[in-house]
N, C-alpha and C positions, 0 to 999 in steps of 0.2 A: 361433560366433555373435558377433558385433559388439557389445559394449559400449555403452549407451546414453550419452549426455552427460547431467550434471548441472543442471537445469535449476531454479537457487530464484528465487523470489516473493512479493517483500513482500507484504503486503495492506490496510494502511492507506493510501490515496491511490494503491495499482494497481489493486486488485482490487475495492477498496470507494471511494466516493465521502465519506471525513471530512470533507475541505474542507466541503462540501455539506450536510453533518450540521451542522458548526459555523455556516455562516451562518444555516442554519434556527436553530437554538436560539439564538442570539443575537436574532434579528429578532422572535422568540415572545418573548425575556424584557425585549429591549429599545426592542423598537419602531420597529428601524433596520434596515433593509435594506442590507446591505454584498455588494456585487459582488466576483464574482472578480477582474475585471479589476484592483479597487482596491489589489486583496491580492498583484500580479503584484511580485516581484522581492524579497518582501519576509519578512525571515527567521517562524518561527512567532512569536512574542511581538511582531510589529508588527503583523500583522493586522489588530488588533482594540487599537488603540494605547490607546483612551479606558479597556476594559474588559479588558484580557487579562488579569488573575488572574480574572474569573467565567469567562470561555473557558476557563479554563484548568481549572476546576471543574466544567465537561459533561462533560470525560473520565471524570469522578469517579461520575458521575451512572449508576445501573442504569439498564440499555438501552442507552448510547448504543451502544457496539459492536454489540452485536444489532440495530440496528435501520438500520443502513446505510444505501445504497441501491448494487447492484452495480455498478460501473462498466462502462459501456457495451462490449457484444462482449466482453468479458474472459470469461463462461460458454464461448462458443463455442471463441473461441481455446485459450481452457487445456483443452477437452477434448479438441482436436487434436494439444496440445502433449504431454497425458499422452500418446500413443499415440509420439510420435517421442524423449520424453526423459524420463529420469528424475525428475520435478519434486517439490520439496518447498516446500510455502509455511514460509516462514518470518518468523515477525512477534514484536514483542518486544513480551511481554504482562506480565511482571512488573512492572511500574513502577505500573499501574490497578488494582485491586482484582478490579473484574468484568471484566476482558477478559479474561480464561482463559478461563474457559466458557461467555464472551458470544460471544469470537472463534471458539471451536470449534462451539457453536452454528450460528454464523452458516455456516459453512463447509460442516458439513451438509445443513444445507436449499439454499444455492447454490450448489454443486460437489460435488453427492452422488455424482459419479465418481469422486472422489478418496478416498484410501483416509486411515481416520485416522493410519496407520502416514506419511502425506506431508505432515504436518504438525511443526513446529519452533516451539514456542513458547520463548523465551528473553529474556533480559537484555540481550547486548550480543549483535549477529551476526557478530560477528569470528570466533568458534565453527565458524561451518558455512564449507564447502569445494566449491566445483563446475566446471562450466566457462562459465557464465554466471550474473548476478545482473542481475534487474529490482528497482531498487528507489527510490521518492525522493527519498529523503534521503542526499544525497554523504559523510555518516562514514560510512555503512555502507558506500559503495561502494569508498572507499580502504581499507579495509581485507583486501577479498575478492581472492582471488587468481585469478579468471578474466575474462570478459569481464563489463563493465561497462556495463549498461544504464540510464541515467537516465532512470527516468519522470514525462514532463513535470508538472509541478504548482505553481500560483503559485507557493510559496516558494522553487522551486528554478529556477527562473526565469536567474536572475542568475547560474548554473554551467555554464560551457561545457568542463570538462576530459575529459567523460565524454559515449560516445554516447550521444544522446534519441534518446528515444521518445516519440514525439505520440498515445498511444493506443494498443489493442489492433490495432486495422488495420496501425499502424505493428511491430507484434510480430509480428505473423501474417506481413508480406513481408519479416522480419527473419530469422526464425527456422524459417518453413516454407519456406522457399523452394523 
């Protein structure tokens, strides 16, 4: 029997929509509507230049992880993708209080194919090992030792060292091919 590949999966800005969380809760607390597009190229602490320590205080906030919104076709895809690879989400949830068991929450009710045993919460993702990684943010991706998937999201905008991905569409003729 063939060996499956190792297939992990950020979940902040792949799988879930935070970007999207953030501008919502900014525009509720401050009455300012801030576009993705503004936020295009721009590391996280620029974003939101006027008020980034209260942004930076949502994370802090019960719910916010729980309360997401899935990223579009990401349900579909990753239940195809459990069937052709080994996948483990893996997301760093030490740093929040409540993303522990906001984030596993959250993973239940929207990826209840997924087993909790394919889940990796952690600190740094230098840790985990595979033969692909999907994931935002470029320190996590220099550090993994297999194929290196960047996916697209404002702040990472500005990194061209690593393949993108423009979305779950763009993962599905990636990786099912």
């Amino acid at each position: 029997m063939k060996e499956m590949k190792r297939l992990i999966v950020d979940m902040d800005d792949v799988l879930t929509d935070a970007t999207g969380k953030l501008i919502d809760l900014y525009e509720k607390e401050f009455g300012v509507r801030i576009t993705r597009e503004s936020m295009n190229h721009k590391e996280e602490r620029e974003k939101f230049p006027d008020n980034h320590e209260a942004v930076y205080r949502f994370v802090f906030q019960k719910g916010f992880f729980k309360t997401m919104a899935v990223n579009e076709h990401s349900q579909e895809v990753m239940k195809e993708l459990n069937k052709k690879y080994e996948v483990f989400v893996v997301s760093s949830a030490m740093e929040f209080p409540n993303s522990l068991s906001e984030k596993l929450e959250w993973l239940n009710e929207h990826f209840p194919f997924l087993h909790w045993k394919q889940f990796v919460f952690c600190g740094k993702k230098s840790v985990v090992h595979g033969d692909y990684m999907i994931d935002d943010l470029p320190h996590n991706l220099e550090t993994f030792n297999g194929e290196k998937l960047l996916y697209s999201a404002p702040h990472n905008l500005q990194y061209n060292q690593f393949k993108r991905v423009n979305g779950w569409k763009e993962v599905e003729s990636f990786l099912l091919k």
